[in-house]
N, C-alpha and C positions, 0 to 999 in steps of 0.2 A: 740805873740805880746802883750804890754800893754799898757794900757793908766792908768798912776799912780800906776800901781801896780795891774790894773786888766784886767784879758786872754778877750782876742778877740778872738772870734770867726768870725767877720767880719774882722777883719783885718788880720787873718790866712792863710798861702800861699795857702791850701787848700781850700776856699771860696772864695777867689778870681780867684783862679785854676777855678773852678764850674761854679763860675757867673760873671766872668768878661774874663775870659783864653779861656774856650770854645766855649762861643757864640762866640767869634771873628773865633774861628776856627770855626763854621758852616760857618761866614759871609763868609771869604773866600772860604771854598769849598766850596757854592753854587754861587758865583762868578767865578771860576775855572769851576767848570762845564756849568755856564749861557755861558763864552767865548767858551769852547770847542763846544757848539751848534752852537753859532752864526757864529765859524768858520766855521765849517761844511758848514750850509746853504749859507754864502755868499762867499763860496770857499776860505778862504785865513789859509791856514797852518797854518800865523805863530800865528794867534789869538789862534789858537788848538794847538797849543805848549804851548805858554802864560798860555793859560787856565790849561793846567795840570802841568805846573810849578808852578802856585798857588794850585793846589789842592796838589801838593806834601807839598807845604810849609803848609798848612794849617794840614797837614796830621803830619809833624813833632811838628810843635805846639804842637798840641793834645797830640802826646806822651811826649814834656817836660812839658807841665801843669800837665798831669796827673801825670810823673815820679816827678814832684816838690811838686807835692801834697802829693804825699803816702811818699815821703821822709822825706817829716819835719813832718806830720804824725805821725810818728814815732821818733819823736824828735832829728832829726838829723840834722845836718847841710849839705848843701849842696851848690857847685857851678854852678849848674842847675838852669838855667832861665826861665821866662814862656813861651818864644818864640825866634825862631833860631837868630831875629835880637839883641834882649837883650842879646843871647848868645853870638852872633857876639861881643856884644860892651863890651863884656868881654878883648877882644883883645884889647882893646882901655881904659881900667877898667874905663868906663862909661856906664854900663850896663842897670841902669836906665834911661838915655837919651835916649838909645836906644831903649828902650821899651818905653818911650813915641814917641821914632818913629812910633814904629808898633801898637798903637795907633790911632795916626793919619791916617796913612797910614788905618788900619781898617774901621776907621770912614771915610773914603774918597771911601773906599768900599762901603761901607751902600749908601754913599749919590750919589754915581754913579750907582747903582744898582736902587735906586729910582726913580732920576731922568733919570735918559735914559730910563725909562719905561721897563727896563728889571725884575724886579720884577713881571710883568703879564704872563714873559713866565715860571716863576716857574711852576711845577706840580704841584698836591694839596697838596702831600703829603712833599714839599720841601718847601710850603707856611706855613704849620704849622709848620715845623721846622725852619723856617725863623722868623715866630711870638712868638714861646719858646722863639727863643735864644733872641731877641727883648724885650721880657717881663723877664727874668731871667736878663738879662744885666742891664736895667735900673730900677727895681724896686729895684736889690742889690745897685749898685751905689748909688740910693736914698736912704737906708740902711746904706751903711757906712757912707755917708754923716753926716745922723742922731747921729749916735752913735758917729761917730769924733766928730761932734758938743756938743751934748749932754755932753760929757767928759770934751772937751774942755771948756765950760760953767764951768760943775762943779768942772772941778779944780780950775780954777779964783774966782768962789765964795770961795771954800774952804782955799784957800790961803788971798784971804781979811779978811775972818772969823779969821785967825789967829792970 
């Protein structure tokens, strides 16, 4: 990727793979697995169905970020998405709509996870992997931000300058 003619390394499929791809896959497997408990305990199946149908989907993610990573990587072009729904909306060649589906959909994880107080039944060791992918998510985000911006500035000056 460039901005005017110079490589991004924040805006590379791989960085975004890393810090934007994966913490969504932790979000959802430990969502996937918070249901599969709570079904357990309050007897109903199909929540523990639910719950490992996301840990499946979160589990597929993983492999197309990471296979979209080491792909372009290697500077290859690829029709691999960062996630099964953006894969999905390949079918539809709206792929990045769809990926700001599962997005959303992510963030609707996070903020149900919060708010329902299910984040206290994390383990410890699923709390600090809950606060990586937390702290890798949003301090990149703030990152690219930066850098888009930062670019974005100095192209506008430089084309005034001209």
């Amino acid at each position: 990727m460039t901005t005017s003619g110079r490589k991004s390394l924040f805006l590379s499929p791989a960085f975004l793979s890393v810090t934007i791809g994966v913490p969504f896959c932790v979000f959802k497997y430990l969502f996937g697995l918070l249901a599969i408990r709570q079904g357990e305990i309050s007897l109903h199946p199909e929540l523990c169905l639910f719950g490992w149908v996301v840990v499946v989907w979160a589990g597929v993610d993983l492999v197309l970020n990471l296979v979209r990573s080491v792909v372009t990587s290697l500077g290859r072009r690829t029709t691999i998405q960062f996630c099964l729904i953006a894969q999905t909306g390949l079918l539809f060649n709206r792929p990045t709509l769809f990926l700001a589906l599962d997005t959303l959909l992510s963030f609707g994880i996070i903020c149900f996870v919060l708010w329902s107080g299910w984040i206290a039944r994390l383990k410890p060791h699923e709390s600090y992997l809950w606060y990586a992918a937390t702290t890798v998510n949003l301090i990149s985000l703030a990152v690219v931000n930066l850098w888009t911006e930062y670019h974005r500035n100095s192209d506008t000056q430089g084309d005034a300058a001209s």
